[in-house]
BATORKE-614797 format. One record per residue: residue in one letter; z, x, y of N, C-alpha, C in turn; residue number from 0. Coordinates in steps of 0.02 Angstrom, whole numbers, plus 50000, padded with zeros to 5 digits. Atoms other than C-alpha are relative to their C-alpha. Layout:
A	Z	X	Y	Z	X	Y	Z	X	Y	NUM .
...
***
This chain:
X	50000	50043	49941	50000	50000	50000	50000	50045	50062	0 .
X	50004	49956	49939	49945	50076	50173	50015	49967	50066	1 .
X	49992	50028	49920	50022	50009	50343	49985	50048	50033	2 .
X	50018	49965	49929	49965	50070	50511	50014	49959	50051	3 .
X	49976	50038	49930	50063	50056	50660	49951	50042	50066	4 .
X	50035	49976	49960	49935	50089	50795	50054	50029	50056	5 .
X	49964	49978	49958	50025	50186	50939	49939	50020	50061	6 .
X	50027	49993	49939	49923	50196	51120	50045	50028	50055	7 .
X	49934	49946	49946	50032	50340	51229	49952	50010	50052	8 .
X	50014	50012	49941	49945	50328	51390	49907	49984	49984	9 .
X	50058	50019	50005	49782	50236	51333	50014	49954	49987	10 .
X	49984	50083	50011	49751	50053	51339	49950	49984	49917	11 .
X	50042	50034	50060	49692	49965	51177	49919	49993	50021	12 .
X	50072	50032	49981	49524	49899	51286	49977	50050	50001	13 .
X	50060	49961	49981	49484	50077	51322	49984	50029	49932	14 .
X	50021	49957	50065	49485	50140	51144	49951	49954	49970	15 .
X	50044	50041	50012	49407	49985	51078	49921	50009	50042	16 .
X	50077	49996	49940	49259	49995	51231	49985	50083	50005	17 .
X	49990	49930	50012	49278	50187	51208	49993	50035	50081	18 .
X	50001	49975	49926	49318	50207	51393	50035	50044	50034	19 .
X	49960	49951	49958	49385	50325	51530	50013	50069	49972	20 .
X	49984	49956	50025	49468	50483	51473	49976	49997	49911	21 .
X	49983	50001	50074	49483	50426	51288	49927	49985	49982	22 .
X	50073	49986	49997	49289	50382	51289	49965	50062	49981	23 .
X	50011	49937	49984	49254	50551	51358	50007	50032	49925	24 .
X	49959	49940	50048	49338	50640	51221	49971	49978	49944	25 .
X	50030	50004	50062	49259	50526	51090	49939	50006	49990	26 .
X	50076	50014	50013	49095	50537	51128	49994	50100	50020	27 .
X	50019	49929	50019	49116	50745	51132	50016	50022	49941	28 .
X	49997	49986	50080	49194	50736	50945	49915	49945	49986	29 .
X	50048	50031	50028	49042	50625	50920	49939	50064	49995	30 .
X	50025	49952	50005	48937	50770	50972	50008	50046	49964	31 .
X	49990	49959	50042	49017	50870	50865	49994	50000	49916	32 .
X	50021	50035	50050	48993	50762	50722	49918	49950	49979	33 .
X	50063	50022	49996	48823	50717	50765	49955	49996	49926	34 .
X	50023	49992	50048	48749	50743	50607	50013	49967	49923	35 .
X	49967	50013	50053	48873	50645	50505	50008	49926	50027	36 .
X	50002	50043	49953	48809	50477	50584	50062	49927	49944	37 .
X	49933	50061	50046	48935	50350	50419	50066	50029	50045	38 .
X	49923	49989	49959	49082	50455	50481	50001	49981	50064	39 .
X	50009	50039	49935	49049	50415	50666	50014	49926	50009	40 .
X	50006	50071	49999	49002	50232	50617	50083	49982	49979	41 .
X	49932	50001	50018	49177	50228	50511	50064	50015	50069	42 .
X	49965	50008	49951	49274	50289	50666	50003	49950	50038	43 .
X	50020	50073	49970	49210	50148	50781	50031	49960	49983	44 .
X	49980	50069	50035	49246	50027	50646	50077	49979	50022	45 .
X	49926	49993	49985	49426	50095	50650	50040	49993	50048	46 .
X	49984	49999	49930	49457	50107	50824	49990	49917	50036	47 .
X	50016	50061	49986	49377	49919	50848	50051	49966	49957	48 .
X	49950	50063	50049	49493	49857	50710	50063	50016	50028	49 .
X	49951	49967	50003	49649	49957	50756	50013	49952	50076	50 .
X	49988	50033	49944	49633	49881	50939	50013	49947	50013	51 .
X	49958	50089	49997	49677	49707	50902	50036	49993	49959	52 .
X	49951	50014	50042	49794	49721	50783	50071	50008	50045	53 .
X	49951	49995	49977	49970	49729	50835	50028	50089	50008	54 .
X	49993	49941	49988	50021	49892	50914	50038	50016	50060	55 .
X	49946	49976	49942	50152	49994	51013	49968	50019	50063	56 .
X	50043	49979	49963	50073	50032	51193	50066	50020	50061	57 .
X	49944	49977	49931	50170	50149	51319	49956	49989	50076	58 .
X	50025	50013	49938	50158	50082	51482	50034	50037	50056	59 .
X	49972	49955	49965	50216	50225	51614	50045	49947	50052	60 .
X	49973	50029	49949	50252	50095	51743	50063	49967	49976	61 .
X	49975	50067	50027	50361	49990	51645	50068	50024	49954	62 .
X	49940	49960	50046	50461	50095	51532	49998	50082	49999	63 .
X	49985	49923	50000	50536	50261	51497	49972	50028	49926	64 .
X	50047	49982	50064	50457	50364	51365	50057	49992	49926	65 .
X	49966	49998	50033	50624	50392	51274	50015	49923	49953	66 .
X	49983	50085	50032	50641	50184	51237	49929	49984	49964	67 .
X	50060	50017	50034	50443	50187	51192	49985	50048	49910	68 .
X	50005	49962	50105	50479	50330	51031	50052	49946	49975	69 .
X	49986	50036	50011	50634	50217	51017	49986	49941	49960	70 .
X	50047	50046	50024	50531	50083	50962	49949	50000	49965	71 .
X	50053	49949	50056	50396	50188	50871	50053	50000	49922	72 .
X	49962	49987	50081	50563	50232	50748	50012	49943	49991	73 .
X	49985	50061	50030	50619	50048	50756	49955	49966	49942	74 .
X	50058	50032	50016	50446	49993	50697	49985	50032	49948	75 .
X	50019	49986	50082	50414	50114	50560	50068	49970	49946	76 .
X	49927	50021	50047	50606	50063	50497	49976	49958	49984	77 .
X	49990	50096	50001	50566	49884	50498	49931	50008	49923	78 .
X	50035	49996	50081	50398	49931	50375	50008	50036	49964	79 .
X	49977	49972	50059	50473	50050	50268	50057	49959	49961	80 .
X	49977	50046	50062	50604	49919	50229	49959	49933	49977	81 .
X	50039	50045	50030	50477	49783	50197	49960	50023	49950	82 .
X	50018	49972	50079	50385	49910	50077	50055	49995	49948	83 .
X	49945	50007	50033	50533	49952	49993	50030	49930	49964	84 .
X	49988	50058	49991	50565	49755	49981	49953	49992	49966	85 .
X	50070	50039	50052	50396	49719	49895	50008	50055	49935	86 .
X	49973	49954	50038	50416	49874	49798	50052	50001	49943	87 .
X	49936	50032	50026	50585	49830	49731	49977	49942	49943	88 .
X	49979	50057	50042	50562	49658	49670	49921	50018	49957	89 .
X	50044	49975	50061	50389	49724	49582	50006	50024	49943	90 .
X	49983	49966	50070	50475	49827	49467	50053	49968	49989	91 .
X	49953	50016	50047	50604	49719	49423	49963	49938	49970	92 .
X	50042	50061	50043	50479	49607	49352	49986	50008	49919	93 .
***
């Protein structure tokens, strides 16, 4: 079983999804670098388009302190390592 907690530390969901601004920039020079390996490319995209609407931690500078946004990074993996653990569990006592 694979969870992914998306985490966005000073990038918005819209720009990774729309592949904009800074975080754009940067993907479309690993793209160049991967030019040649046009599935893996396509596969990133996919990822980055799916990953962006799912539910995800997003540090907002204005709004909070960084220390309460890892805070919440460890809360959030706690919370699905005991819900694995929890499915996990009652599987093998079957």
């Amino acid at each position: 079983m694979h969870k992914v907690i998306p985490v966005f530390y000073q990038v918005t969901p819209t720009n990774v999804k729309r592949l904009k601004g800074e975080f754009g920039d940067n993907f479309r020079d690993r793209e160049f670098e991967f030019e040649s390996d046009e599935p893996k490319i396509k596969r990133w995209k996919e990822a980055l388009a799916y990953v962006s609407h799912k539910f995800a931690l997003t540090f907002d500078e204005k709004s909070a302190l960084e220390i309460e946004f890892v805070n919440n990074i460890v809360k959030e993996v706690l919370k699905k390592l005991q819900d694995i653990y929890a499915v996990e569990r009652s599987s093998s006592s079957r």
